[in-house]
C-alpha positions as CSV (number, residue, x, y, z in Angstrom):
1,X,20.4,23.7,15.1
2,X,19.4,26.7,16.9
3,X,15.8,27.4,17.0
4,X,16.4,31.0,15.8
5,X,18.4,29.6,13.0
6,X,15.7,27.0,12.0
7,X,13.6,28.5,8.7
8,X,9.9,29.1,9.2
9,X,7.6,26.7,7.5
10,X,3.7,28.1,7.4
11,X,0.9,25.3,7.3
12,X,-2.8,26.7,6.3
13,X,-4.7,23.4,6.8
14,X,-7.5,22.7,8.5
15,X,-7.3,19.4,9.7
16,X,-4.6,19.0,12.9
17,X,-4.1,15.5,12.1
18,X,-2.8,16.4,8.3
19,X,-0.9,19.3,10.0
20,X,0.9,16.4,12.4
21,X,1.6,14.2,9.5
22,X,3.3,17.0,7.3
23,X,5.5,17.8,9.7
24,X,6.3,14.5,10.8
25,X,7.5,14.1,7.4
26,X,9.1,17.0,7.0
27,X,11.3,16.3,10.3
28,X,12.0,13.0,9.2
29,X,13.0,14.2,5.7
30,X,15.7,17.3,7.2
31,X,15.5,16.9,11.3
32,X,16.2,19.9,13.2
33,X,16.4,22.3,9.7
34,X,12.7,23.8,10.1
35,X,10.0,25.3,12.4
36,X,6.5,24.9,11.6
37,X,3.8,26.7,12.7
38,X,0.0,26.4,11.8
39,X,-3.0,28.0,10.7
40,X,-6.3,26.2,11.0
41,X,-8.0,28.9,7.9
42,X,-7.2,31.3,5.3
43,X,-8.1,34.5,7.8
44,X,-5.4,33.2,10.1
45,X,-3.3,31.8,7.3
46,X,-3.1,35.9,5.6
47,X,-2.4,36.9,9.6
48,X,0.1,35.1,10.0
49,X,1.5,35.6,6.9
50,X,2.6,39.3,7.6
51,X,3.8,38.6,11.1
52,X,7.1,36.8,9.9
53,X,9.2,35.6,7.4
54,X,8.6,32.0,6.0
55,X,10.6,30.4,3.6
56,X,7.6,28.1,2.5
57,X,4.1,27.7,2.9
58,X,1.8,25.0,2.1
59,X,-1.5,25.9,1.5
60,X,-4.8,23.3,1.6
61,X,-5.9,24.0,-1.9
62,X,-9.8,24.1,-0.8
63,X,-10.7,25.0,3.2
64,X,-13.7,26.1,4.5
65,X,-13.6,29.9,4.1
66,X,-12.2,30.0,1.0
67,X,-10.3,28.2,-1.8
68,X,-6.6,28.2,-2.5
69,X,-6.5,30.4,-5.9
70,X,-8.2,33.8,-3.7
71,X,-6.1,33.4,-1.0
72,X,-3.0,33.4,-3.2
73,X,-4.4,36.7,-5.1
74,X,-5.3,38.9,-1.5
75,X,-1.6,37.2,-0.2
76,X,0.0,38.8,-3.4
77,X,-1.5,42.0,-3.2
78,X,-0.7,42.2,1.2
79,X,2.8,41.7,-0.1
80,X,3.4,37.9,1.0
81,X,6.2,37.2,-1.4
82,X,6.7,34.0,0.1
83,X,7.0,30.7,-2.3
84,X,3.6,28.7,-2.1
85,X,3.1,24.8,-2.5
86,X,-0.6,24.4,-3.1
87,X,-1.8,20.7,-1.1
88,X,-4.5,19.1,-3.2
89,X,-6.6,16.1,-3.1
90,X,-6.6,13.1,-5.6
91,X,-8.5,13.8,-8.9
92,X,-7.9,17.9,-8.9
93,X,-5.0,17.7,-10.8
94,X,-6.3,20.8,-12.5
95,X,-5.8,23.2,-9.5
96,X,-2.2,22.5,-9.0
97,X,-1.5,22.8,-12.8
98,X,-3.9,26.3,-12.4
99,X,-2.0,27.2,-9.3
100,X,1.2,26.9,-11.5
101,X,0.7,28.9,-14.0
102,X,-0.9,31.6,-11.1
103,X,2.9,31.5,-9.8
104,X,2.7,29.0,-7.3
105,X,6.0,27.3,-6.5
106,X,4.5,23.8,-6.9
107,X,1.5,21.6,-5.7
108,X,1.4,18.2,-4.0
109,X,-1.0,15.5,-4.1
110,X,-2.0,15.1,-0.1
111,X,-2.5,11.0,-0.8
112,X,0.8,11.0,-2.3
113,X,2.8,12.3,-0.2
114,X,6.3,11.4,1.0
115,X,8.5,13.0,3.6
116,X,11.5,13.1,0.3
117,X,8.4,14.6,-1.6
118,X,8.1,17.8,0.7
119,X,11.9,18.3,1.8
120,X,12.1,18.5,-2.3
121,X,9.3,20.9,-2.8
122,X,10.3,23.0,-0.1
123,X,14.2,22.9,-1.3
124,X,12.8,23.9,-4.7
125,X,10.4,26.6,-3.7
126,X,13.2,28.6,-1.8
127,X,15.6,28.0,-4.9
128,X,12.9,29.4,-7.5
129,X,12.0,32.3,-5.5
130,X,15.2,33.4,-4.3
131,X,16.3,33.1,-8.6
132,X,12.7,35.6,-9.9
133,X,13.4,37.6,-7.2
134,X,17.0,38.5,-8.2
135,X,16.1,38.1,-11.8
136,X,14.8,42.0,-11.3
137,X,17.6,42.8,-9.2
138,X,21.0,44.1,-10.7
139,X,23.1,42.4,-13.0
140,X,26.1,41.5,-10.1
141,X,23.3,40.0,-7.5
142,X,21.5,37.8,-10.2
143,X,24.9,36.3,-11.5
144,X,26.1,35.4,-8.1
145,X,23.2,33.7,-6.9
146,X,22.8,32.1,-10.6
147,X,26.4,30.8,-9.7
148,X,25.4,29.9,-6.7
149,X,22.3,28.2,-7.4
150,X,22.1,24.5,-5.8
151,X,19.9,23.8,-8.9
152,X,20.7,23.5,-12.2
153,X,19.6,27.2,-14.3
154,X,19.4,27.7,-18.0
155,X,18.5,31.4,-19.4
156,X,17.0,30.4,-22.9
157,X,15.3,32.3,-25.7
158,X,11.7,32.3,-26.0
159,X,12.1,29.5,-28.3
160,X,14.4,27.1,-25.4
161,X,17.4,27.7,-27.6
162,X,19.9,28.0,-24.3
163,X,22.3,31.3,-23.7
164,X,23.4,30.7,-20.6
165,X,24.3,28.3,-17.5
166,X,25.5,28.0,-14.2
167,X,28.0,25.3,-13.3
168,X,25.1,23.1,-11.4
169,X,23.1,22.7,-14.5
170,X,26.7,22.0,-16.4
171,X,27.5,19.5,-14.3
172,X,24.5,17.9,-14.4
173,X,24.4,17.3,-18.1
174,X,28.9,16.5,-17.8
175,X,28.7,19.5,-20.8
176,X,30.7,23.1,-20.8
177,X,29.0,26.3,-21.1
178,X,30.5,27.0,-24.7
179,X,29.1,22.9,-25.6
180,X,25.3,23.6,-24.1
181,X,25.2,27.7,-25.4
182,X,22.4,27.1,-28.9
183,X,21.2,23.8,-28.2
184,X,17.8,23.7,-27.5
185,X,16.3,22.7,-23.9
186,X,14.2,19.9,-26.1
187,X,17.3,18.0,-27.3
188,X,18.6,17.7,-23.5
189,X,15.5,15.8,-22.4
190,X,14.8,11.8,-22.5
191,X,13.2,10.9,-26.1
192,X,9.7,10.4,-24.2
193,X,10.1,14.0,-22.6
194,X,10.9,16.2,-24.9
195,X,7.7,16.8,-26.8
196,X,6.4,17.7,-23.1
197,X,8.9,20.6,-22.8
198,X,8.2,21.7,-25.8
199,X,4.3,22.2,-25.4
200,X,5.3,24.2,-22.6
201,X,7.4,26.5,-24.2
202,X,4.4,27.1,-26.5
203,X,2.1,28.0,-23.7
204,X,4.7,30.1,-22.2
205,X,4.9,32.1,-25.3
206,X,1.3,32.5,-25.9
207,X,0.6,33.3,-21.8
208,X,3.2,35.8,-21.1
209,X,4.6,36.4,-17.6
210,X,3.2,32.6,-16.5
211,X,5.7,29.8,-15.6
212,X,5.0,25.6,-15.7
213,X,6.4,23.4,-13.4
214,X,6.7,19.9,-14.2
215,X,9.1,16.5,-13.1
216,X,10.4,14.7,-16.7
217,X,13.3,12.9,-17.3
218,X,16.7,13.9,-19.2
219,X,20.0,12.6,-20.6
220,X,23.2,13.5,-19.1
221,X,26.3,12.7,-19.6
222,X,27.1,8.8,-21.7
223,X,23.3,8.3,-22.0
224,X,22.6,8.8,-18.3
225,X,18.8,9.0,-17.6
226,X,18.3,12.1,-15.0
227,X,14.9,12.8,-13.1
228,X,14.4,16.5,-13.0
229,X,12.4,18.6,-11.5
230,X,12.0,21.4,-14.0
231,X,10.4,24.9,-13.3
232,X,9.9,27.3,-16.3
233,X,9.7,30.3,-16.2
234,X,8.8,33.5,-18.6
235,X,10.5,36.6,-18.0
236,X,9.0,40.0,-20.1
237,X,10.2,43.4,-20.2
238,X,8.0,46.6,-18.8
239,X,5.7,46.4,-21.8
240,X,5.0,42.9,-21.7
241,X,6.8,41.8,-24.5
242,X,8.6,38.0,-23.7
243,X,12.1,38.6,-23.2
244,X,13.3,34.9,-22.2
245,X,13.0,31.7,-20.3
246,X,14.9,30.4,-17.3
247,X,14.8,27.1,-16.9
248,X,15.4,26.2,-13.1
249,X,16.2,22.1,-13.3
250,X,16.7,20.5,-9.8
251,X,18.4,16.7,-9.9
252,X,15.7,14.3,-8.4
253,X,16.9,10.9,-9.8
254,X,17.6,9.9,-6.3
255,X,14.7,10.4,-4.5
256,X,13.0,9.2,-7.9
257,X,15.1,6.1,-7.1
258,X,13.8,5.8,-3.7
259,X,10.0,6.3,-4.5
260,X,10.0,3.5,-7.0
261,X,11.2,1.4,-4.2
262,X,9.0,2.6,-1.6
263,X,6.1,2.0,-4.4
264,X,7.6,-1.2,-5.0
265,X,8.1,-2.4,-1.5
266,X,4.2,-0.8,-1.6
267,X,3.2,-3.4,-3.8
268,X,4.7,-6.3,-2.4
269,X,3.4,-5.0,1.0
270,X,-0.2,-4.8,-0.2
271,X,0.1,-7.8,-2.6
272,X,2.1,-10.5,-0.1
273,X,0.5,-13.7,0.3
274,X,2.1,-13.8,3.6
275,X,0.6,-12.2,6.6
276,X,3.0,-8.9,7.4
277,X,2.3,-6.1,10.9
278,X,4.7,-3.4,11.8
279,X,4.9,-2.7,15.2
280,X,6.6,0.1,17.2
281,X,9.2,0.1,19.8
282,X,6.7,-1.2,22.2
283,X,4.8,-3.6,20.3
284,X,1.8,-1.6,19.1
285,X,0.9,-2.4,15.4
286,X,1.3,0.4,13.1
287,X,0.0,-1.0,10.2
288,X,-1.2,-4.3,8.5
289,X,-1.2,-6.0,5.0
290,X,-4.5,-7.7,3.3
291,X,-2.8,-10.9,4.0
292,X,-3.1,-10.4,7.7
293,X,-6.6,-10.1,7.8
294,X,-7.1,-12.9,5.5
295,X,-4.7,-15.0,7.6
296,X,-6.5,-13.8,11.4
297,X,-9.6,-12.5,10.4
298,X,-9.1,-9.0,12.2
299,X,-9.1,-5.9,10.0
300,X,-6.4,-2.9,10.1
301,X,-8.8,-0.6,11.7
302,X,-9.0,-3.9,14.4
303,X,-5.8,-4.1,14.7
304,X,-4.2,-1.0,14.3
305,X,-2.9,0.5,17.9
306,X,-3.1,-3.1,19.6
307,X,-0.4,-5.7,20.4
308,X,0.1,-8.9,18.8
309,X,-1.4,-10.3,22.1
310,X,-4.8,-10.1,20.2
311,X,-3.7,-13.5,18.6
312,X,-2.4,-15.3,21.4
313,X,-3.7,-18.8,21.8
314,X,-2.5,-19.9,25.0
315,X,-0.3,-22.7,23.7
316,X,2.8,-21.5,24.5
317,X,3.8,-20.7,28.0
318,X,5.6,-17.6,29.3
319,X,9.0,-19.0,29.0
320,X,8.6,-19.3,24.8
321,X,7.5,-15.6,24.7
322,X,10.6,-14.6,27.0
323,X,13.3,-16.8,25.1
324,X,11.5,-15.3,21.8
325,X,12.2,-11.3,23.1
326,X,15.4,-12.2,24.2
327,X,17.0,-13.5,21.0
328,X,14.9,-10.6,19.2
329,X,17.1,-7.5,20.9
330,X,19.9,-9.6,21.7
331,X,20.5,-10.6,17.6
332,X,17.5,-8.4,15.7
333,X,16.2,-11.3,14.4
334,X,13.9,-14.4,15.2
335,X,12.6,-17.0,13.7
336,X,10.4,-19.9,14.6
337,X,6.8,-21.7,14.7
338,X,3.3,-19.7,16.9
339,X,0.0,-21.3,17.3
340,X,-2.3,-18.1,17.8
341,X,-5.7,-17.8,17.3
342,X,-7.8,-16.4,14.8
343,X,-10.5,-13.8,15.3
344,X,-13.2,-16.4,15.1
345,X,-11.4,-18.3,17.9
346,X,-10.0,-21.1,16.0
347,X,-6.4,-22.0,16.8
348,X,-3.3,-22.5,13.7
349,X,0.0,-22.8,13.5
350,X,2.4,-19.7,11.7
351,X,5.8,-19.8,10.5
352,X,7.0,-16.8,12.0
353,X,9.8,-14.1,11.5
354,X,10.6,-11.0,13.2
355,X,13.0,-8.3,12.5
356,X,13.9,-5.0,14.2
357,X,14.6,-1.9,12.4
358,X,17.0,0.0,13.9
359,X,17.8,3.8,13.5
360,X,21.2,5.5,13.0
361,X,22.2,5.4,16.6
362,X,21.1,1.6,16.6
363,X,17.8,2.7,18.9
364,X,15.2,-0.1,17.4
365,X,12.5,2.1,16.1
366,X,10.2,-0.8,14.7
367,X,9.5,-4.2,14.8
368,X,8.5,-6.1,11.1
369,X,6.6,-9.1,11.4
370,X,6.0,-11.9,8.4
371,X,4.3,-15.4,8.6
372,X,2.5,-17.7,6.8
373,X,-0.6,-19.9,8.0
374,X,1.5,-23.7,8.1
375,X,-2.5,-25.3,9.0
376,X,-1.8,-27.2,5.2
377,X,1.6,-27.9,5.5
378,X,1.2,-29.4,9.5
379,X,-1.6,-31.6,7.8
380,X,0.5,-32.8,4.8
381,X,3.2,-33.5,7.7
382,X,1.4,-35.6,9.9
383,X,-0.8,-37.4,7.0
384,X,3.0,-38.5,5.9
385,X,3.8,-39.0,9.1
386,X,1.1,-41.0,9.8
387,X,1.8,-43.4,6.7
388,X,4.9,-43.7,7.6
389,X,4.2,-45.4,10.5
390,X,0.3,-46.9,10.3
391,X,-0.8,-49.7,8.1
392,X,-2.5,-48.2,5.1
393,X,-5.3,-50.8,5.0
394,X,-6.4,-50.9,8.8
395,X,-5.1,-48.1,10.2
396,X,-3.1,-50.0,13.1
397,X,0.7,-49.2,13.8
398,X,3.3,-50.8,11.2
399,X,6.5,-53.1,12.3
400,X,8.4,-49.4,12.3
401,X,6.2,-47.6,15.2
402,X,5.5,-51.1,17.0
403,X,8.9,-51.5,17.2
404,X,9.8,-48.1,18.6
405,X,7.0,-48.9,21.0
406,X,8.5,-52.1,22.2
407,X,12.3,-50.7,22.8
408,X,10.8,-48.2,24.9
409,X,8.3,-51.0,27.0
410,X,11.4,-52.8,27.1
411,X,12.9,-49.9,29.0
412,X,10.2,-49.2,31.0
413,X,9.7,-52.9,32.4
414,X,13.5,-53.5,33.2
415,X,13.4,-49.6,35.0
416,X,9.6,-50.5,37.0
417,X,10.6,-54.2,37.3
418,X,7.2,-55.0,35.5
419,X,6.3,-57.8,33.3
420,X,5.0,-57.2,29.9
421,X,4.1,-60.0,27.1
422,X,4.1,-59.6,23.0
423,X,1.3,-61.7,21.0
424,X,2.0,-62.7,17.7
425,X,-1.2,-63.5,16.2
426,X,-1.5,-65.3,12.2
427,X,-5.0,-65.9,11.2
428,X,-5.9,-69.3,10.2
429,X,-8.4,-70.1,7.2
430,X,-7.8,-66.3,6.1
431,X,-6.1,-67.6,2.7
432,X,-9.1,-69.5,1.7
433,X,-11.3,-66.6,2.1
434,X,-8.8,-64.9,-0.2
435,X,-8.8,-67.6,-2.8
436,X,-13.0,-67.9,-2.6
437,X,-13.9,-64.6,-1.8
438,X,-11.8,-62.5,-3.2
439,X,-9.3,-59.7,-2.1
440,X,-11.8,-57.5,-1.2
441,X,-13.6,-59.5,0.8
442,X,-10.4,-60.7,2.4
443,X,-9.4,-57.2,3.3
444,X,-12.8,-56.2,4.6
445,X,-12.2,-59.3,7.2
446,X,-8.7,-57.6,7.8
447,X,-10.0,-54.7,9.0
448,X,-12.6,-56.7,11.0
449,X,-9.8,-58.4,13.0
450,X,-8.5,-55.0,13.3
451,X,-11.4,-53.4,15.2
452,X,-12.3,-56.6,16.9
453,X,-8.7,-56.7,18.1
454,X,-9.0,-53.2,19.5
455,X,-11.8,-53.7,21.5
456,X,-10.6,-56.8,23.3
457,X,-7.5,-54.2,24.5
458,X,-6.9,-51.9,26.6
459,X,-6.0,-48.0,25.2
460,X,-2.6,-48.2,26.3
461,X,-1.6,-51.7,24.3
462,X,-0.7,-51.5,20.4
463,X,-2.0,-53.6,18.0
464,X,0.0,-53.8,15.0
465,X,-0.8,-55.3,11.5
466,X,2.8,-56.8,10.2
467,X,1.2,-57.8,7.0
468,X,-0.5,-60.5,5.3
469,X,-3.0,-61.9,7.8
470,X,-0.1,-61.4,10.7
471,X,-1.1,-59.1,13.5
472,X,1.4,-58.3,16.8
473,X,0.3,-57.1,20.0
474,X,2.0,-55.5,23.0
475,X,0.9,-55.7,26.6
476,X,2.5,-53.6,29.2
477,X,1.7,-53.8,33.4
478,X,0.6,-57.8,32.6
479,X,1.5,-58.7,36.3
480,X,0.9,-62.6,36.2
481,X,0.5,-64.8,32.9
482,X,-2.9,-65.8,34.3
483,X,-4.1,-62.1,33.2
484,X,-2.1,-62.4,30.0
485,X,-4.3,-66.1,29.2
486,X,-7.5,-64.4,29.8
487,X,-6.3,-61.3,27.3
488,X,-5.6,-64.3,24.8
489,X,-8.4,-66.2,25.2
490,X,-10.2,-63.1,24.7
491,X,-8.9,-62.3,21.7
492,X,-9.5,-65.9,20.2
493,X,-12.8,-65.4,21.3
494,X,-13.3,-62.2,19.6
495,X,-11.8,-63.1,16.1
496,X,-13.5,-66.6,15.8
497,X,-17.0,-64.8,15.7
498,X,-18.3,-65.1,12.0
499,X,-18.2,-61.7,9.9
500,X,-21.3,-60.9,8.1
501,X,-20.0,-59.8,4.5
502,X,-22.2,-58.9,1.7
503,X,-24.7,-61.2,2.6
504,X,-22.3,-64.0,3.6
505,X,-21.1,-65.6,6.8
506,X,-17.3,-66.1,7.0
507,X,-15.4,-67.0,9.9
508,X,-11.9,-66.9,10.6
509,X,-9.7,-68.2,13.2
510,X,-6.3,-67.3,15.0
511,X,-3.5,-69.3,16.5
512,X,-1.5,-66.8,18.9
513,X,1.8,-67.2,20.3
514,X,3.0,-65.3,23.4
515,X,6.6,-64.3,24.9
516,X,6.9,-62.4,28.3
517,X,9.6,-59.8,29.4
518,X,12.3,-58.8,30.2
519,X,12.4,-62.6,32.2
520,X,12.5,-63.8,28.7
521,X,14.2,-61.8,26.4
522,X,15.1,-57.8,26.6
523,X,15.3,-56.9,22.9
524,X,12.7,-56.7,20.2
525,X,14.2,-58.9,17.9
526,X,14.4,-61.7,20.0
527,X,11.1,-61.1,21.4
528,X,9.3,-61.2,18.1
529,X,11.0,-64.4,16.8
530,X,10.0,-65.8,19.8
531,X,6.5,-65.1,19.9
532,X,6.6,-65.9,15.8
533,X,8.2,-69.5,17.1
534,X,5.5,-69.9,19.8
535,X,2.4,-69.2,17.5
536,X,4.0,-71.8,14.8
537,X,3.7,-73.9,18.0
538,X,0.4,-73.2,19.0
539,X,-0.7,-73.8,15.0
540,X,1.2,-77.4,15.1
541,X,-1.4,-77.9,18.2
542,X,-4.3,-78.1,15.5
543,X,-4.8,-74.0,15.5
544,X,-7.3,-71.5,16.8
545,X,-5.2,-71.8,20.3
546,X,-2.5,-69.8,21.4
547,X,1.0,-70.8,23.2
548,X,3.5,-69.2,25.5
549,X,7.1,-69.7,24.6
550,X,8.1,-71.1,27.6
551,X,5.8,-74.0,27.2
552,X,7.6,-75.0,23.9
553,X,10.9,-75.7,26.0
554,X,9.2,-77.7,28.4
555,X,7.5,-79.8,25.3
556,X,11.4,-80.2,24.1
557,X,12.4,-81.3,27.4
């Protein structure tokens, strides 16, 4: 649209920020239908007002030079015929219903806001002014813009008993002129909103010439619920005297529709126990949710006008972040697992996903970001995890991960052309303890073993606890079986030294069988039986001993 066909929209605020975000929102709401200019007070505001035409002008209710109600009365008597939307702030409620009745087109709350909000009040105010003004004009002009009214318009008595409609307002309701003529405004309104309309029609005929603007709901057509905006108006003849009404309904179930969502989608928003940031095209956060500064520790005001960068840990490298962005524009969507970093430094994992909103022309215009802290559910994992795969009691790798730790030595010493050896250990005298003792005393020596065990190893051999009083051992890079006899003889020392156990002195023994490899078997099976066969062996030889495996075929032979 030509600027020169563009309507004029005046602004009398005096904060440029507020000016910026009205007409942001007006843009967004009709781009390209409206030219807005501004006026920082009400002297420049009443200047301007006489130097062109404006189809609308909103009006800070309360500036510094003045308040809205004076500059409305000196505007009327310059000649500024121009509808007015009075711009209030939360809790005056008062003003704008004042400013109604004053003649003001309507009045917004400035918190509440929405870019469908103003595109309606601006819609309504050039409606309602261009209907009074031809109300005093001659018959021929008032009917054809009655009939060509994009609002719905009822003439009624002074009692809301309708005599006239245009076709808007008939189709609105699915009713014909003839059906609507005598019923009363009241019975066309929801059960809820009727009493409302009809309180106004009382103050309307006790304040002559005033009018009432108010958004209520009716029922259309087969019980249809319609949002209105309604406007009523009082029209009285040269003496005074109340003549009739016109009621001037616009349709606003739509954008009704649309604010509950948005209120809605508020809520969730505000109330989300996941951590959500909107970012523009470039990254920089627009806005934050509660559950983001829970989550990070940084505040909106923090985080507002950064990039997400502010959390980055520096676990990931550059090529995570780059396959990330690329899926992101290529599909609009990822999803995945970040370990950023807190405010206070500390690191956690998120479950992460990231959407791009796109505009009409498929131009991404933000980015929206939800995740959840995962620090419970990473600790839940790896405690199972860890069960799964550790013996309960001691705390050493089960038959399961000892296993999966063999196959791969197995691998490793068949690739390197090393040796490696597997101990089977079974303690001897433990079942006596059991039966004398008790079970708790038993398993107090258990984990004894276990620790002594540990510290006769090296970090990079696993100890294993198979069960019972059985305990497995793997030793990888062994070279020669003379450093494999003094790991064994080591062992035997370290388990035969009496535990000192509530006050009592218990010793325990071990008889140890060991198997080499890959020169004597190159799969775990094998090599465990083996190394089972040689401690039975080494137990036959009176106990508290160990034997290699080979050494049992030369005893057969």
């Amino acid at each position: 649209m030509d600027s020169e066909d563009k309507k004029l929209i005046l602004i009398i605020d005096d904060s440029e920020d507020d000016f910026v975000l009205i007409s942001d929102m007006i843009e967004e709401a009709a781009p390209g239908n409206y030219e807005l200019r501004w006026a920082p007070s009400f002297a420049q505001g009443l200047a301007m007002a006489g130097e062109s035409v404006y189809a609308t002008a909103f009006l800070d209710y309360r500036l510094g030079d003045g308040d809205g109600l004076n500059f409305l009365k000196e505007a009327r008597a310059r000649g500024f015929t121009t509808p007015i939307v009075f711009l209030t702030g939360k809790g005056n409620y008062w003003v704008g219903v004042e400013s109604i009745r004053r003649g003001v087109s309507d009045f917004l709350v400035k918190e509440e806001i929405t870019p469908a909000m103003l595109e309606r009040a601006i819609r309504h105010a050039i409606e309602r002014n261009k209907m009074l003004t031809t109300l005093t004009a001659s018959e021929g002009k008032f009917r054809a813009v009655f009939e060509d009214s994009g609002i719905g318009i009822a003439i009624t008595d002074i009692d809301g008993a309708i005599s006239d409609t245009n076709v808007c307002f008939q189709e609105m309701f699915g009713a014909s002129a003839d059906s609507l003529r005598g019923r009363a405004l009241t019975s066309l309104a929801h059960f809820d909103d009727g009493r409302l309309i009809s309180c106004i029609l009382t103050q309307l005929r006790s304040d002559k010439g005033t009018c009432a603007s108010v958004e209520n709901r009716y029922i259309g057509h087969g019980g249809k619920e319609i949002w209105g905006k309604t406007l009523l108006s009082s029209i009285s003849d040269e003496s005074g005297n109340l003549l009739k009404v016109v009621a001037m309904i616009s349709d606003i179930t739509k954008e009704k529709l649309a604010e509950s969502k948005l209120q809605l989608a508020a809520k969730v928003y505000e109330s989300a126990m996941d951590g959500i940031v909107v970012t523009d095209a470039d990254g920089v956060i627009l806005s934050v949710n509660p559950a983001f500064t829970r989550i990070t520790g940084y505040t909106a005001i923090e985080a507002v006008g950064k990039k997400p960068s502010i959390l980055k840990s520096g676990h990931h490298d550059a090529d995570f972040y780059k396959e990330m962005w690329e899926k992101l524009l290529r599909e609009g969507y990822w999803k995945g697992e970040i370990w950023n970093r807190r405010k206070n430094g500390e690191m956690y994992p998120q479950a992460v996903s990231i959407a791009s909103v796109t505009g009409d022309h498929g131009a991404i215009l933000q980015y929206v970001g939800v995740f959840q802290d995962i620090t419970d559910l990473k600790e839940y994992q790896e405690e199972i995890s860890y069960h799964a795969y550790h013996d309960p009691l001691t705390g050493l790798p089960n038959r399961v991960l000892f296993n999966d730790r063999l196959r791969h030595a197995i691998a490793r010493a068949m690739r390197d052309n090393k040796k490696a050896a597997v101990m089977y250990i079974d303690l001897d005298g433990f079942k006596q303890i059991n039966d004398t003792h008790g079970h708790n005393v038993g398993d107090m020596v258990l984990r004894g073993v276990a620790v002594r065990l540990a510290s006769a190893l090296r970090d990079e051999d696993t100890i294993s606890r198979l069960g019972g009083d059985e305990f497995i051992v793997l030793l990888e890079h062994t070279g020669h079986k003379r450093g494999v006899r003094l790991v064994a003889e080591k062992i035997l020392s370290a388990v035969k030294e009496p535990f000192l156990l509530k006050g009592l002195e218990i010793s325990v023994g071990a008889s140890m069988g060991v198997v080499m490899f890959p020169c004597e078997a190159q799969d775990p099976e094998t090599l465990i039986k083996s190394a089972d066969a040689a401690m039975f062996g080494a137990k036959q030889d009176g106990k508290n001993r160990f034997m290699f495996h080979g050494d049992i075929k030369k005893k057969r032979e």
